[in-house]
Structures are given as structure tokens and as C-alpha cells.
N, C-alpha and C positions, 0 to 999 in steps of 0.2 A: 480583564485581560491578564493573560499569565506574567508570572516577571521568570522576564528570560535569564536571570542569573539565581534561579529556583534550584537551590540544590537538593532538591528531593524531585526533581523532575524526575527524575529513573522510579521513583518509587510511586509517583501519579502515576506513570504508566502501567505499574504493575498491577495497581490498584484498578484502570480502567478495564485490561486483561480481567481480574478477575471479576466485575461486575459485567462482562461481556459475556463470560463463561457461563454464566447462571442463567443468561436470556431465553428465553424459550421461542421467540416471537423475531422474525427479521426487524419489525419494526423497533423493536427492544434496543436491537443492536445501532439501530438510526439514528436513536436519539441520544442515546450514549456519545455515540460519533457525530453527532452535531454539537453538543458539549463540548467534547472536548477540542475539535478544532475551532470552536467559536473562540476559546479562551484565547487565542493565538492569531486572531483578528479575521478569519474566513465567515464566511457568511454562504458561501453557497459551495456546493459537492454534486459530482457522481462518479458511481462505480460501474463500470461498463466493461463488454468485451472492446473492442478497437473491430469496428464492421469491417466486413470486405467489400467490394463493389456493389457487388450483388443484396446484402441485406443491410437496409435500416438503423439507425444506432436503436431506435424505440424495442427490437428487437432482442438486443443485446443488452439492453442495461437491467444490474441487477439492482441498483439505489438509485433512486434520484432523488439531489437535494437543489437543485436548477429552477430556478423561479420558471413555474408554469409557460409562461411568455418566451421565454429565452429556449426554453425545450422544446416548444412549439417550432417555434423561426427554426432554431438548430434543424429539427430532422425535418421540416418540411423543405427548405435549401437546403440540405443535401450539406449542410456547412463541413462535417467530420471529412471530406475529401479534400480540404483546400486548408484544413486549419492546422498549424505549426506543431501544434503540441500531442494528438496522437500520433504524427507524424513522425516526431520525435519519439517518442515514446514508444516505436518499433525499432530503434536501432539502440536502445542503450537497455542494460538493468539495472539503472543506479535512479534515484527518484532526482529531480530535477527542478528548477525556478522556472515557470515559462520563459522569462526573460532570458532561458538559454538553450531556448528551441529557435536557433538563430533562421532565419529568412530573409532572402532580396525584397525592402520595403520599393525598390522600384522595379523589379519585373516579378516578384509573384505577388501579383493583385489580388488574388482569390484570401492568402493568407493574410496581408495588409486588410482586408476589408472586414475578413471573421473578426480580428483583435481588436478593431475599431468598435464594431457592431459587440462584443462583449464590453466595451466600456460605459455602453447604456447601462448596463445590467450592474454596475460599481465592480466589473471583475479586473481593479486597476493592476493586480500581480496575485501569482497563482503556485500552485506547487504541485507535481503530478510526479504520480511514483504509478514505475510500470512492473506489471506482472505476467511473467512467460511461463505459458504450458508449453507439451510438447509442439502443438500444433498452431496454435493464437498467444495471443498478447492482449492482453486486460489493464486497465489503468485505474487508480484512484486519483483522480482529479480536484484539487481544492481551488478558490475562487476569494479572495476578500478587496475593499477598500485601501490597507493599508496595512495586511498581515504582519507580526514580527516573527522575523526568520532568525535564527544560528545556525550553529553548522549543531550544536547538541539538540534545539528545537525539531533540527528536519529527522533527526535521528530518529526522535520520541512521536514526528508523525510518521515516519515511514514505518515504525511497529504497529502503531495503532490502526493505520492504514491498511496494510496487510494484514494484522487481523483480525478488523470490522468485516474486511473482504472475505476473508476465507472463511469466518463465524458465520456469516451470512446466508451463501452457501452452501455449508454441513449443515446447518438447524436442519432437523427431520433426520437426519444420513448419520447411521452409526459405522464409518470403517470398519475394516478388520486394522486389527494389528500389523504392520510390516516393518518395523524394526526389531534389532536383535536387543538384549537387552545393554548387551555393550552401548552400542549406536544410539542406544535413548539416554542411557548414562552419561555419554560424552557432551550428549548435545543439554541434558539437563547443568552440567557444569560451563559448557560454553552460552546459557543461558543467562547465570548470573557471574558472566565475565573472566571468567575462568580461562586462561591462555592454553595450549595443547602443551606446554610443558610441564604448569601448574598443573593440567586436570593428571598428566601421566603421574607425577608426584602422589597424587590422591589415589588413583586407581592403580596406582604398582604395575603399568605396564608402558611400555616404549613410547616416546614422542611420536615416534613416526607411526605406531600402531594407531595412537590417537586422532592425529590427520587421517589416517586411512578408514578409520570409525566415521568420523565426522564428513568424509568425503562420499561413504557407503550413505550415510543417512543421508546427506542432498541430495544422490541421486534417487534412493526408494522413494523420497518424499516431490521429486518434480521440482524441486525447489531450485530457483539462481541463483542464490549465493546462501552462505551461513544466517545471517539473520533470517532470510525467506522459510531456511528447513527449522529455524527452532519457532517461528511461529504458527508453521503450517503442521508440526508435531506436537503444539499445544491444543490448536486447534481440535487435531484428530483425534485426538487424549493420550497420544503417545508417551507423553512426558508433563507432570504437572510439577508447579513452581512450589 
């Protein structure tokens, strides 16, 4: 299990980035990402688009880490219509605790009954970090017993999250380039923590040119917020660590 007052936590994760970076194989990246949210007490995952009415989650999922059983029941009930947490997981971009994908335990039944029916599965608390394209919303979904959470821990899975997801994905697919080389520079110093005052300090140019760098690079890269664009420009090899 990790200890959650791990002061090298930021540097496991960079470390998990760059054994990510090297995989060749989605499955590579699976098991990577079963490691390391195992240490943290999860036992089961998946990475999915968020279905719309019309299609299947079977469909849309690009990992499953979902005891066979539970994936079953899942998409043969139809359960992703009635269950709190992609539900949740369309209205916000910040990653979140199930337990604050709030619901009426007595008038929405359909939702009371999925979280029950996941507690067979030992899914007693959970943690999902949602992910917006232009057009859909995608989720990484974790699942354990009796996970240990912080607010530094969600940090270190919401990177790894986002980019097991988006590593996943590109295997095969070489992008083109779309940042400028400002835009990769800014976001390589707001990668290792670097303030937009600090990075202006470094790069001799305006604070506010900085924010406008870094606001350019979330929107080429699709990204919802800053940590999303330096992991989705690591991903793409726009920017290495």
C-alpha cells in the first residue's frame, strides 16, 4: 500500500510517465496502471467513453479493469443510465470521490440500486476523473475496498489517469506537431511546477504573455484545464520531461 505522506510521491509519478512512455502495447499501459492504483488500495478500473442512449458502454470502453461479472450485469442492465457517477461525471472537470456524486437515496431508485449492486463487487468507495472532448466526456473510473485518499494522492491519480487514458489511445497514432514552440516551453515549465511568473522570470517574457501561452496550448491540445494540456502534450511528444 503507498504511504500517503510519501514525499517523493510527485517523482513515482514521473517515474510511472516515463515507464508509460516506453510501452508499445495498450496492454503495457494496463498493467502499469493497475500497479500503480493498486498501491493506493483500488482493485478494479475502467476507462470508457460516458454512452449516450443509443450505444452500449461495451462499446465505448477503451480498458477494462471490471471483474468479468460486474461488466457483464453492468452493460446487460443498461446500469450506466441510472448510475450517479457518470452522471456526475458530465457536469464537472475536476476528478471526484463517488461519494460526491450526490443522489435522492429515496426517489432515485435506479441509482440507490447500481451502488448497492457495486458493493458485491467490494466497490465500498471509488474515485473518477472525467475527461471532455469537444463533443463527449470520457471517465477514468477506480473502484477499491477501502482505498487511501488525499487531496496530494488524487492529484498523483488524476495525472496518471489522464495519462494511462490518453497513452492508451495514441499507441499506433503519431500526431503532427501543434504547438508553437513558446506554448511547449511554457507548459514544459508549468509541468515541473513552475508559476506563470516564475516561468516569465525564465523565459524574459510578460506574465501575462505567459497565461496567454499556456491558455493557447489548452485550447490546441482540447484540453480542460492546465494539468489536462501538459499531460495530453506529453502524451503527443509535444513536450518531454
Amino acid at each position: 500500500m503507498a504511504n500517503l505522506a510519501d514525499p517523493h510521491l510527485g517523482r513515482r509519478v514521473l517515474e510511472f510517465i516515463d515507464a508509460a512512455e516506453v510501452a508499445t502495447l495498450p496492454q503495457q499501459v494496463m498493467t502499469l496502471f493497475e500497479a500503480a492504483v493498486g498501491e493506493f488500495g483500488f482493485h478494479a478500473y475502467i476507462m470508457a467513453g460516458i454512452p449516450t442512449s443509443d450505444v452500449s458502454l461495451d462499446r465505448v470502453t477503451l480498458a477494462n479493469g471490471w471483474p468479468a461479472e460486474w461488466f457483464d450485469v453492468y452493460v446487460r442492465d443498461n446500469l450506466c443510465a441510472v448510475d450517479p457517477i457518470p452522471r456526475h461525471a458530465l457536469t464537472t472537470v475536476q476528478p471526484f470521490l463517488w461519494s460526491e456524486a450526490r443522489y435522492d437515496r429515496d426517489t432515485d431508485s435506479g441509482a440507490r440500486g447500481v451502488m448497492e449492486r457495486a458493493l458485491d463487487f467490494r466497490f465500498n468507495s471509488g474515485f473518477c476523473i472525467p475527461i471532455h472532448y469537444d463533443a463527449s466526456t470520457a471517465a477514468v473510473s477506480m473502484a477499491g475496498d477501502r482505498p487511501y485518499i488525499t487531496d496530494e494522492t488524487k492529484r498523483a491519480l488524476h495525472i496518471i489517469g489522464l495519462y494511462s487514458h490518453s497513452r492508451i489511445r495514441s499507441l499506433g497514432h503519431k500526431p503532427a506537431r501543434s504547438l508553437s514552440n513558446n506554448e511547449a516551453e511554457v507548459l514544459r515549465w508549468a509541468a515541473v511546477g513552475k508559476t506563470a511568473w516564475e516561468t516569465s522570470v525564465i523565459m524574459n517574457i510578460g506574465e501575462r504573455k505567459v497565461r496567454f501561452l499556456l491558455t493557447e496550448a489548452q485550447r490546441k491540445l482540447n484540453a480542460a484545464n492546465r494539468t489536462a494540456a501538459v499531460v495530453q502534450a506529453l502524451v503527443k511528444g509535444e513536450i518531454k520531461l
